[in-house]
C-alpha positions in Angstrom: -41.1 33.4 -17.2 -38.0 32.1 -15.2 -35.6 30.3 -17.2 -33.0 28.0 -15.7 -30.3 26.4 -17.7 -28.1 23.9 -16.3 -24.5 23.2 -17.7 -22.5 20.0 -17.3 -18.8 21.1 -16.5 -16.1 19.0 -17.2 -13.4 18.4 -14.7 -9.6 18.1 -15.4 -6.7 17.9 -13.2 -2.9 18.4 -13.9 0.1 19.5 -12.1 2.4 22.6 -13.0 5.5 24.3 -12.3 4.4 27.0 -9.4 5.5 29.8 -11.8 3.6 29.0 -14.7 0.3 28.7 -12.7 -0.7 32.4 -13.4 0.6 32.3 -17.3 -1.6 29.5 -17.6 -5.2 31.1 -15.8 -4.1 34.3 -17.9 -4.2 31.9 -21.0 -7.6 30.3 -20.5 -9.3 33.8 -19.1 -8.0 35.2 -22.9 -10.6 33.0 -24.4 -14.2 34.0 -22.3 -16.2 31.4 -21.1 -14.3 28.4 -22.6 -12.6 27.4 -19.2 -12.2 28.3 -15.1 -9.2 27.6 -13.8 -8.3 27.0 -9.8 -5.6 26.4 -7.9 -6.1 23.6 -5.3 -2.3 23.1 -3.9 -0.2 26.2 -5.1 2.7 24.7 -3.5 2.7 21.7 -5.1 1.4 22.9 -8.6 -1.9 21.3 -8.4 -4.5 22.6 -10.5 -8.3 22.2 -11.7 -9.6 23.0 -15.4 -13.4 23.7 -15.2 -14.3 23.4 -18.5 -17.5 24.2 -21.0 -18.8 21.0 -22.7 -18.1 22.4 -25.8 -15.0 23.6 -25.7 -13.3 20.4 -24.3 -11.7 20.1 -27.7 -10.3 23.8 -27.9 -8.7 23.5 -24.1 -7.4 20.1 -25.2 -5.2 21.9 -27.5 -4.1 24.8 -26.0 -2.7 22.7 -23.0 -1.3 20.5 -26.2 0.8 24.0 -26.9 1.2 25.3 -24.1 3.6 21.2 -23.3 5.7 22.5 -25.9 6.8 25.4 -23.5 6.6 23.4 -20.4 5.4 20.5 -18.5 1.3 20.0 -18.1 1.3 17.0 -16.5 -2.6 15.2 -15.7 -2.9 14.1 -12.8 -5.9 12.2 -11.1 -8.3 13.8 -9.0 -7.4 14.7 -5.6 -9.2 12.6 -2.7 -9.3 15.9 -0.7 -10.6 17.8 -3.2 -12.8 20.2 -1.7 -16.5 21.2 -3.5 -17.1 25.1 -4.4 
């Protein structure tokens, strides 16, 4: 028996400081399976949260901390965002 499961991810945008890009993936990896991070403009701080439908809440406020240390600014999605 062949079982398939599918998963709606949630999408969320923001823009960083360049140097806090890696702090920030290194964050989100510490917590397995909650959250994917990429980096679509590194030069311009640009990155995409792929996150777990339940854990929405639990990434919501670890970006919440993580503003108290520096900016996390949302941002809307990019038009050239390009699909995996």
């Amino acid at each position: 028996m062949c079982v398939v499961y599918s998963l709606k991810t949630i999408e969320r945008y923001f823009r960083v400081q360049r140097k806090n890009i890696a702090f920030i993936k290194f964050i989100l990896e510490a917590y397995d399976g909650m959250a994917v991070m990429r980096t679509l403009d590194p030069h311009e701080g640009v990155v995409e949260l792929i996150i777990a439908p339940d854990f929405e809440r639990e990434v919501t406020e670890i970006l919440d901390n993580l503003r108290d240390e520096f900016e996390v600014q949302p941002i809307e999605p990019p038009a050239d965002i390009k699909e995996w």
